[in-house]
N, C-alpha and C positions, 0 to 999 in steps of 0.2 A: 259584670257582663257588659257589652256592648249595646250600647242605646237602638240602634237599628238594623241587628241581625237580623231579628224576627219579623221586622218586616220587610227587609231585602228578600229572606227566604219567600216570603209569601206572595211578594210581588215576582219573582220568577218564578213561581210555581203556577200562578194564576196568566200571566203569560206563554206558558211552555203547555197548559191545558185548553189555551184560547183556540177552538180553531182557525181562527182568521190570521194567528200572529205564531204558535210552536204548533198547535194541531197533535200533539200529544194524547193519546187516549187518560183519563184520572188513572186508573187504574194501572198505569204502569210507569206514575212518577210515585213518586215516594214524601212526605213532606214532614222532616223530620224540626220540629225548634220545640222550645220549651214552654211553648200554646198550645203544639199537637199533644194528641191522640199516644203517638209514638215520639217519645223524646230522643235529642244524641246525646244518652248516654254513651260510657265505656260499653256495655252488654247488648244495647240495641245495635249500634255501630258495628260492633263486632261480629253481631248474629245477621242485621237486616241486612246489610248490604250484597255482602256474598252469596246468600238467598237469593235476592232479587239477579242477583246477576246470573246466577246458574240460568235464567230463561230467555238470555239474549241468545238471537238468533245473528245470523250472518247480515242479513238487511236490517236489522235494526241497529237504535242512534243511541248510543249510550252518554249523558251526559252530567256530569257529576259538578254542584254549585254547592261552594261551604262560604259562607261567610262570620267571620267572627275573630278569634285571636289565635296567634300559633308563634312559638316558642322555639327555638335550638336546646335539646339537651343530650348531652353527650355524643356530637356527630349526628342525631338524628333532629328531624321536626319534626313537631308536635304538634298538628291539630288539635287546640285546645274544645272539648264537649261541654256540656253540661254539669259532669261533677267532674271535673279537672278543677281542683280546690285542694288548698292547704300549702303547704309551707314547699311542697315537692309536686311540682302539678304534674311534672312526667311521669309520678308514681302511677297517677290517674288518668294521665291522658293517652291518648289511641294516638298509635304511630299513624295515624289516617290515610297523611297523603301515599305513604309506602301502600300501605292494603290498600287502596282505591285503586292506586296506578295498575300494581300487581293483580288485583281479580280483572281490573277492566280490559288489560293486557290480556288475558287468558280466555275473554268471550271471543267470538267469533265475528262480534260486531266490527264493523269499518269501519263505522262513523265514531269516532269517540272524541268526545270533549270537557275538558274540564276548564269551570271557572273559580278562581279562586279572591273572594275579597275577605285579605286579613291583614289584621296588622302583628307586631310581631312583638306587642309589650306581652307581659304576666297578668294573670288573676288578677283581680282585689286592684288595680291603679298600677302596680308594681312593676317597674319596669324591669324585665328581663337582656332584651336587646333594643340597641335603637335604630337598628336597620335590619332588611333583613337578610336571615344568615346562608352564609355561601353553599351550605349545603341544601338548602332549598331550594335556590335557583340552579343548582346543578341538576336536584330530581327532573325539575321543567326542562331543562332543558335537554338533558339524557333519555329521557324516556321516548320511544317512538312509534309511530302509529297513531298520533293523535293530534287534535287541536288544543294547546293551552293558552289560557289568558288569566295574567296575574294582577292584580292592584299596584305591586310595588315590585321595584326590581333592587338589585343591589345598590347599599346606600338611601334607598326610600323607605316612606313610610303610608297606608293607606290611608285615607283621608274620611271623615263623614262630611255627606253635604247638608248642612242645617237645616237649609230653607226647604229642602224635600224632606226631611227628615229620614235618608236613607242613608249608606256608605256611599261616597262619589261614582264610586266603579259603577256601584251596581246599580244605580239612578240610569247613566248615562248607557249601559249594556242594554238594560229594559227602554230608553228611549230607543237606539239603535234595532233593539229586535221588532219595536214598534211604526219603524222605517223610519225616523227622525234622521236616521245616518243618509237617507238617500236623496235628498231636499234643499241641502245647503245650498251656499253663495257660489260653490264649485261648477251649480249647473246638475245637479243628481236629474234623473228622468223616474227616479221614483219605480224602478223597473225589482228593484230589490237584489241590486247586485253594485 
């Protein structure tokens, strides 16, 4: 498993219910890792999500953050979950980004955003790929009606930042939603755009 999924997860989730910073109601994020309550499983993933989604409305902001490991097999990716294990982790893993794109695609919501911090090795150390595979970045980039933001692109790899002890991506996204983005040397006015 990855050292700081679980707290990437938590540190966007706790931003995206802050008012002052996502203004998110609790009740209508989801906080799925394997400290909650509700873990990503194969069964959960497959049942929670599409659930949750039947209740988006037209003005609401749909926004979907996974961070952890994802795989190519066989033409598809793999969002690797929590019991994505053993010798064949596709057996076990949830075609994820396909069902996320596709339900989220189907709500009525306009605002839809996905983030994604992952890297694209195997299970257990095991390296599967060492970049990531072209059929992922085609999902991102084919799909429409939304905002995407990936860790790595073709040829890259996601990175952890030590010293925060979180994935780079997600350190620095959670700065930015925290207005860090608006402040630099460029002259920001901090106006949040």
């Amino acid at each position: 498993s990855l050292r700081f999924a679980v707290r990437d997860a938590k540190l966007l989730y706790e931003l995206l219910v802050d008012p002052d910073i996502g203004g998110f109601d609790r009740d209508n994020v989801v906080l799925m890792t394997d400290e909650s309550e509700l873990r990503p499983t194969y069964t959960s993933v497959l049942s929670e999500i599409p659930l949750f989604l039947e209740e988006v409305g037209k003005n609401d902001t749909v926004l979907f953050f996974f961070a952890g490991h994802a795989i190519e097999r066989d033409g598809k990716t793999i969002l690797l979950v929590s019991d994505s294990k053993g010798k064949n982790p596709a057996l076990f893993g949830v075609d994820l980004l396909a069902q996320v794109l596709n339900k989220m695609e189907l709500t009525e919501a306009r605002r839809q955003i996905v983030f994604l911090d992952c890297c694209h090795s195997g299970s257990k150390g095991r390296a599967v790929a060492d970049t990531m595979p072209r059929s992922f970045a085609d999902a991102l980039t084919d799909w429409k009606g939304s905002i995407k933001f990936a860790s790595c692109g073709i040829g890259q790899r996601s990175y952890p930042y030590e010293e925060k002890k979180h994935g780079a991506f997600t350190w620095f996204l959670a700065e930015g939603l925290r207005g860090q983005a608006d402040c630099g040397a460029a002259g920001g006015d901090r106006d949040g755009y």
